[in-house]
C-alpha positions as CSV (number, residue, x, y, z in Angstrom):
1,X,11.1,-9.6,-14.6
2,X,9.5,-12.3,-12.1
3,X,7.6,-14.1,-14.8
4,X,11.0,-16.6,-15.4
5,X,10.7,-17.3,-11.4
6,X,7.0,-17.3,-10.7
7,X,6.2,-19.6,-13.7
8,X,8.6,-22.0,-12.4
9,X,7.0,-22.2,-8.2
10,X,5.5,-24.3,-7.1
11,X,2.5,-24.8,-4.6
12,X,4.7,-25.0,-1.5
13,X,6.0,-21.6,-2.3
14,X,2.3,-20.1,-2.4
15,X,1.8,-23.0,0.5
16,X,5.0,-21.2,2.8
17,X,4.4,-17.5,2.0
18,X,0.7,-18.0,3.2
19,X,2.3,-19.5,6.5
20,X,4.7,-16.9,6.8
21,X,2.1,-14.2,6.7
22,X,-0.3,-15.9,8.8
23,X,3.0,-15.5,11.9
24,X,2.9,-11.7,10.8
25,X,-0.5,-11.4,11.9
26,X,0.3,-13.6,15.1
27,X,3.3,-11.3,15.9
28,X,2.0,-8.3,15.3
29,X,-1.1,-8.5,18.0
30,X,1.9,-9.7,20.3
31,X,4.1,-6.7,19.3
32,X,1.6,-4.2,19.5
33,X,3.9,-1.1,18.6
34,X,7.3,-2.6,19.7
35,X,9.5,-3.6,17.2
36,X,9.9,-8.0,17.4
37,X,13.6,-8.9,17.1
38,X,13.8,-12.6,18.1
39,X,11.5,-15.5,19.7
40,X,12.1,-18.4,21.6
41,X,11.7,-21.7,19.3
42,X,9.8,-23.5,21.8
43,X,7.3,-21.0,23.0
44,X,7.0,-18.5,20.0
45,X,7.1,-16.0,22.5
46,X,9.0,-12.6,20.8
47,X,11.9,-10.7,22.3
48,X,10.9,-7.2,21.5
49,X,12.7,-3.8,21.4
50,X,10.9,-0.1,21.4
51,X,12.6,1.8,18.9
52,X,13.6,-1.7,16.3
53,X,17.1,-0.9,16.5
54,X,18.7,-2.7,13.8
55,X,16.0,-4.3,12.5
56,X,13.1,-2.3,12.8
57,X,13.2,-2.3,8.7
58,X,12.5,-5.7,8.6
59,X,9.3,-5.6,10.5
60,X,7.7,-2.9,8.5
61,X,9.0,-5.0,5.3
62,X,6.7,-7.8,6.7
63,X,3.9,-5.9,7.4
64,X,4.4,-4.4,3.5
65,X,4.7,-7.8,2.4
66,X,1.4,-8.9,4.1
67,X,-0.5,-5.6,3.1
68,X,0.7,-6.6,-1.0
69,X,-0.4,-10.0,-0.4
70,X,-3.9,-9.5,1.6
71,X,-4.8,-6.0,0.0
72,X,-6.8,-5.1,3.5
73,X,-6.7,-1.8,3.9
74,X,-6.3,-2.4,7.8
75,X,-3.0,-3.8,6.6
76,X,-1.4,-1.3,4.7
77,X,-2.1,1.2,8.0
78,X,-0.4,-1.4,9.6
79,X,2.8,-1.4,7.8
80,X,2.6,2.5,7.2
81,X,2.1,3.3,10.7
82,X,5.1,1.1,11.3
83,X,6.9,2.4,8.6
84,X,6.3,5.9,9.9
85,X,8.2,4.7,13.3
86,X,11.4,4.3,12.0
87,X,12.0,7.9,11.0
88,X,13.9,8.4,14.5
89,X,16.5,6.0,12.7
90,X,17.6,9.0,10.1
91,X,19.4,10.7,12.4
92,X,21.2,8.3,14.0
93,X,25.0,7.3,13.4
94,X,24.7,4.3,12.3
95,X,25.7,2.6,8.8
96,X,22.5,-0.2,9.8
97,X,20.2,2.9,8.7
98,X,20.4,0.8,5.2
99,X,18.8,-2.4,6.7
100,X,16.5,-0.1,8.6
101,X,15.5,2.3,6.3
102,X,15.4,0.7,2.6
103,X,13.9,-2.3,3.9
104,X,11.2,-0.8,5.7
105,X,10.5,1.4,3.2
106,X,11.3,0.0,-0.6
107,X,8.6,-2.3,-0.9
108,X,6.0,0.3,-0.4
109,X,7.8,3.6,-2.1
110,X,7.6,2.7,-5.3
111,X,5.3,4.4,-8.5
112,X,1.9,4.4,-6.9
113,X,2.8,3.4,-3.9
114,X,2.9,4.9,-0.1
115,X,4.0,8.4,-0.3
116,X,5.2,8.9,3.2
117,X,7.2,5.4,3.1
118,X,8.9,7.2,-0.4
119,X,9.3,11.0,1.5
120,X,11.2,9.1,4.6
121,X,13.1,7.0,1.9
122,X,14.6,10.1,0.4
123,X,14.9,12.0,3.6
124,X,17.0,8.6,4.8
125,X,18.9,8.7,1.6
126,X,20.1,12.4,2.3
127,X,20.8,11.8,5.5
128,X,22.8,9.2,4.8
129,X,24.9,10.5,1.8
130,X,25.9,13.4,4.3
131,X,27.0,10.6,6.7
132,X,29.8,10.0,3.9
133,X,33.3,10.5,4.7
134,X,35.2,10.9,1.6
135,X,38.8,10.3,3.3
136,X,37.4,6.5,4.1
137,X,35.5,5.9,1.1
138,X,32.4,5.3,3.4
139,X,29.8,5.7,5.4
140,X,31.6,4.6,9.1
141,X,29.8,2.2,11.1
142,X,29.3,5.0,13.5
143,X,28.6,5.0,17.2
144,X,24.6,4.6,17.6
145,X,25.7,0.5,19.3
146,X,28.8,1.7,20.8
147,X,32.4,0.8,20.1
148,X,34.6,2.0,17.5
149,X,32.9,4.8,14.9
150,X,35.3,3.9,12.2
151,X,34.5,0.7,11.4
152,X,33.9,-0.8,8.0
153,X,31.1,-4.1,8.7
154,X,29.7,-6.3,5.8
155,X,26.0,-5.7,7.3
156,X,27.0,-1.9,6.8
157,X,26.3,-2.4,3.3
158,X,23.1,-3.8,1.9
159,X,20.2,-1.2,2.2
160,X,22.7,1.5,2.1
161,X,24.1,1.2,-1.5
162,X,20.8,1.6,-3.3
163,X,19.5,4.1,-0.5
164,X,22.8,6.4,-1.4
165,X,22.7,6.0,-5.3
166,X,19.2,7.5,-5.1
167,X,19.9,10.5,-3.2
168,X,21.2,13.6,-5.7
169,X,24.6,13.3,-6.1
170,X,24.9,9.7,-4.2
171,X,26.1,7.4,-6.7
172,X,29.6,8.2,-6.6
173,X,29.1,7.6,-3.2
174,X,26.9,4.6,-3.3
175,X,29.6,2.9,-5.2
176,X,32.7,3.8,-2.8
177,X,31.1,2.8,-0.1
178,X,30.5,-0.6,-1.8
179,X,33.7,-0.8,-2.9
180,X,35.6,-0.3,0.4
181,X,34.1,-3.0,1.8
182,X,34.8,-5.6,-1.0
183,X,38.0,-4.6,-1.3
184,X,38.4,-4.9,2.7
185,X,36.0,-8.1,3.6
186,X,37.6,-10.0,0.2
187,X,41.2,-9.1,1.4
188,X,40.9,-12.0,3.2
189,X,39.7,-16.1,3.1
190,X,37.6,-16.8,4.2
191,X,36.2,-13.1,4.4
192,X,36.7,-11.0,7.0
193,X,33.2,-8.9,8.3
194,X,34.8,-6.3,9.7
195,X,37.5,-4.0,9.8
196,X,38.9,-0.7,11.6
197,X,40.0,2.5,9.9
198,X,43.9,3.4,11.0
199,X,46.0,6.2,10.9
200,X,46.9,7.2,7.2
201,X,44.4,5.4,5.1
202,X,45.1,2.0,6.7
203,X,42.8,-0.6,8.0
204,X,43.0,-3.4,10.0
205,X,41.4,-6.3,11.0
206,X,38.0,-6.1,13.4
207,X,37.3,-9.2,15.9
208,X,34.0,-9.0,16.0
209,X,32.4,-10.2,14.0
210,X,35.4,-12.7,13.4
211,X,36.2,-14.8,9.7
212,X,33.8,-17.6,9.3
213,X,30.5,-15.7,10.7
214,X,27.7,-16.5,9.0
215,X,25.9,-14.1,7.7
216,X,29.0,-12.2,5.9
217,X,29.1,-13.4,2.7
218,X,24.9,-13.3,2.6
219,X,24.8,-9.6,3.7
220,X,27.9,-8.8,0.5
221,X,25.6,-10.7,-2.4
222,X,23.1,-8.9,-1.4
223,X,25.5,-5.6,-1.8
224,X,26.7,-6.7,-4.8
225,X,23.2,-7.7,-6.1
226,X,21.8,-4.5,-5.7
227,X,25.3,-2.8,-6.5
228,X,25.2,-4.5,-10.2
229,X,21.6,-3.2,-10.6
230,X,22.5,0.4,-9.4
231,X,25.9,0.5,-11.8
232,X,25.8,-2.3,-14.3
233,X,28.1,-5.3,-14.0
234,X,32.0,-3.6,-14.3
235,X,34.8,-5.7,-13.5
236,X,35.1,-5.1,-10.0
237,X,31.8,-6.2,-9.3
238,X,31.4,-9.1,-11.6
239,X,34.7,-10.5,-10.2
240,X,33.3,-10.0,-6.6
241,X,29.7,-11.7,-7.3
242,X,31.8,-14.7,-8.9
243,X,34.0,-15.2,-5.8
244,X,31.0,-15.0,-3.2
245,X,28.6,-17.0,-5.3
246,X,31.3,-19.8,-5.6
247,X,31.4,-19.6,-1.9
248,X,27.9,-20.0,-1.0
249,X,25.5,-20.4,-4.1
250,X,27.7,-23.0,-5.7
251,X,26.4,-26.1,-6.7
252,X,28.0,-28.2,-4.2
253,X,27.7,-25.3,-1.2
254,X,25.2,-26.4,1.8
255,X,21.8,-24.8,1.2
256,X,22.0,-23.2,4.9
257,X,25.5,-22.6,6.5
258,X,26.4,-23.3,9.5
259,X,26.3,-20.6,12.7
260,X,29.8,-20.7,12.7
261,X,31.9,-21.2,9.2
262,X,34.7,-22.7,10.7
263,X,32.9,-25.3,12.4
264,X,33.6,-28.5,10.8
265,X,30.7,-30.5,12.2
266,X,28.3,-30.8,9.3
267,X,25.4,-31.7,12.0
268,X,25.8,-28.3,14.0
269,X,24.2,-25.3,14.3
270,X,23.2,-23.8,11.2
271,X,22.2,-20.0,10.3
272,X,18.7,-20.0,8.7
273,X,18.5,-16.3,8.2
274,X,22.1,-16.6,6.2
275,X,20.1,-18.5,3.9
276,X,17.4,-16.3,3.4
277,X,19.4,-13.8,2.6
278,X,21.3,-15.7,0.4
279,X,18.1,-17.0,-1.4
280,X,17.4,-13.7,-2.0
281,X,20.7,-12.3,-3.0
282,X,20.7,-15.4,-5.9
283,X,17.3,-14.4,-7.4
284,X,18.4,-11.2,-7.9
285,X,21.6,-12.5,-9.4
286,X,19.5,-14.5,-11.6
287,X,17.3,-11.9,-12.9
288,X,20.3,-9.4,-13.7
289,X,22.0,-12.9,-15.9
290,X,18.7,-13.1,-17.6
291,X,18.5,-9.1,-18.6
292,X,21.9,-9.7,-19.5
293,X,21.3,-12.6,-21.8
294,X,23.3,-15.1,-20.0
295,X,20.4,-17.8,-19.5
296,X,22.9,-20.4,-18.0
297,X,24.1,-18.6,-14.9
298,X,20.5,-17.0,-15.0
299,X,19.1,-20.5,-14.4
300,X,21.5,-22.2,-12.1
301,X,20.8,-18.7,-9.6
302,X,17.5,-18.9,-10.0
303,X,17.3,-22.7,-9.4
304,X,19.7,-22.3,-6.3
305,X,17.3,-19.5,-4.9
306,X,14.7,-21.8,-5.3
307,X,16.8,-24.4,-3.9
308,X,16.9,-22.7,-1.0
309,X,13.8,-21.7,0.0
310,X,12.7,-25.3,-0.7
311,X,14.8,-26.9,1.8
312,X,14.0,-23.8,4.8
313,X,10.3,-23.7,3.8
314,X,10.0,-27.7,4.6
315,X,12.8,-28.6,6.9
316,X,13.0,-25.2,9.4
317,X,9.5,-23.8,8.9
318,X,7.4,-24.7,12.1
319,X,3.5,-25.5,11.4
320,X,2.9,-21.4,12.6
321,X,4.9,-20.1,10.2
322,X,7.7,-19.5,12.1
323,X,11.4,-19.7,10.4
324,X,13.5,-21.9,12.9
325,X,17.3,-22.5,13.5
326,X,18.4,-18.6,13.2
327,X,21.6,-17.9,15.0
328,X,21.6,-14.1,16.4
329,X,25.3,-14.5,17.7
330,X,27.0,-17.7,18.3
331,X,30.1,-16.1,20.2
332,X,27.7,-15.0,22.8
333,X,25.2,-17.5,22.5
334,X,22.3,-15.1,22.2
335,X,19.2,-16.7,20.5
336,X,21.3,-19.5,18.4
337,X,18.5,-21.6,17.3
338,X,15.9,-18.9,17.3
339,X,13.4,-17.5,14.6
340,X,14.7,-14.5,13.5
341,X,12.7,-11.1,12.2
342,X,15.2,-11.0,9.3
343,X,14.8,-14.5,8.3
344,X,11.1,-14.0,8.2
345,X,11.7,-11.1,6.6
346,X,14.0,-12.4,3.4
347,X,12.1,-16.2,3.7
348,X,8.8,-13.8,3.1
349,X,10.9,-11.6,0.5
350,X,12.2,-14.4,-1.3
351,X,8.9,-17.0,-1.5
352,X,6.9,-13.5,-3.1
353,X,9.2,-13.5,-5.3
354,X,9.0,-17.1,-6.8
355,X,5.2,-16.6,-6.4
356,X,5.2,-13.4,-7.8
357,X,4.1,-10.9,-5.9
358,X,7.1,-8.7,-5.9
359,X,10.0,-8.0,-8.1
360,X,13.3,-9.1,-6.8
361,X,14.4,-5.7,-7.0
362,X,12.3,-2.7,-5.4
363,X,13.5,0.6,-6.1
């Protein structure tokens, strides 16, 4: 399936993804076996956490990334020690156990791969589908970062669709949890990230984060992505992909949006790791257009992928590697211009891709 995107890269891709893994090598002697969450764009130097919380996956999806690439044995103990790490993340109450757990695992669990990384991605997957509250249609948010447990978040959703549908029994699951949170984050325009489970089946709107935050639309193409992959393109989902992808992977879009979509000033801060991810959600699009036979949208996803990538690898990639201009949180101005473990992560995701060396789905 890559052969349609590979053919068409590029050095700069090869160029970038070399870059990209070189930092992973960087950061993980300055990690040591703390998890890297953000670092400072002036001094490199990494903001680290003990346990990964949300994004632990994303670190062990690096070090995957750079064991596929390299082949050094050294490197694939890396990434499965690291990989190993997260398992304290399958008990917790959390809907992020889809971004920890699928992402830290997927890319090494597959036929002939790591067996450990596949035994914690199925022990996740149970864990998870028991999670499921069938009255909500979900998996809640839950209370492993504090506030409300019922809570229905756009970031609750990528990792966790494909991590439910392969437990036994999940896809029914998989799907209503997907669902509930199109039907909820669409609801409103621009789309709302999050929302709060009321009395008698009723929901309403979530503050944080508020309309216009980055990274929402980004996190639900990548949903819907891997939802079309898991179920096959029904209505529901087709009609959602269309309405995201004119939103962000439109012709006419900007190739990275801004930290904050309601800001109107086209030379503010912009969200580098929304990009990635959205670079990533459109070669994925592209590839299921192309199984499908429909060669047009097929080729303006996989050109806007491309796209993409091209303008972070050469105007936000530092000469180290390092993907610049991430926004953590504008509201609270934590790390708004920072390199991001998730925008390395999906910048590194996406360029082995065009180059090849992955699929862009991992199951």
């Amino acid at each position: 399936m890559t052969a349609p995107v590979a053919s068409a890269a590029a050095g700069w891709a090869e160029t970038a993804l070399a870059s990209v893994l070189a930092r992973v090598s960087v950061t993980a002697h300055e990690a040591g076996m703390r998890f890297p969450l953000y670092a400072d764009p002036d001094t490199g130097a990494w903001r680290t956490t003990a346990r990964g919380s949300w994004t632990g996956g994303f670190w062990a999806g690096l070090l995957w990334l750079r064991a596929l690439s390299s082949g050094a044995a050294e490197h694939r103990a890396a990434a499965a020690d690291c990989t190993g790490r997260l398992r304290h993340w399958v008990a917790q109450d959390t809907a992020t156990r889809g971004l920890v757990l699928w992402y830290g695992t997927s890319l090494a669990a597959g036929p002939g791969g790591d067996g450990a990384a596949a035994a914690l991605r199925d022990e996740a997957a149970r864990a998870c589908l028991a999670a499921y509250e069938p009255e909500w249609g979900l998996v809640p948010w839950g209370g492993a970062f504090g506030g409300p447990r019922l809570l229905a978040r756009a970031d609750g959703v990528p990792g966790l669709v494909p991590l439910l549908a392969r437990a036994d029994g999940g896809a029914a699951a998989a799907y209503a949890h997907l669902d509930r949170h199109l039907r909820l984050c669409l609801s409103q325009d621009p789309p709302r990230p999050a929302w709060q489970a009321g009395p008698r089946g009723t929901w309403t709107a979530w503050p944080e984060p508020g309309p216009g935050w980055s990274r929402t639309a980004a996190w639900l193409l990548l949903a819907v992505a891997d939802g079309m992959r898991c179920f096959g393109a029904d209505d529901r989902l087709r009609a959602a992909a269309l309405r995201l992808s004119a939103l962000r992977l439109a012709s006419g879009a900007r190739l990275v949006p801004p930290a904050r979509g309601t800001d109107p000033d086209p030379s503010g801060p912009v969200d580098t790791s929304a990009a990635a991810i959205e670079a990533v959600a459109a070669l994925k699009l592209g590839a299921l257009a192309r199984t499908a036979g429909d060669r047009r949208a097929a080729d303006h996803l996989t050109d806007r992928g491309r796209l993409v990538l091209h303008r972070l690898a050469t105007a936000h990639l530092s000469s180290t590697g390092a993907l610049r201009d991430g926004c953590y949180d504008a509201d609270r101005g934590l790390a708004p211009q920072h390199e991001l473990i998730w925008g390395d992560f999906f910048l590194a995701w996406g360029l082995a891709t065009l180059t090849g060396l992955v699929e862009p789905f991992t199951m």
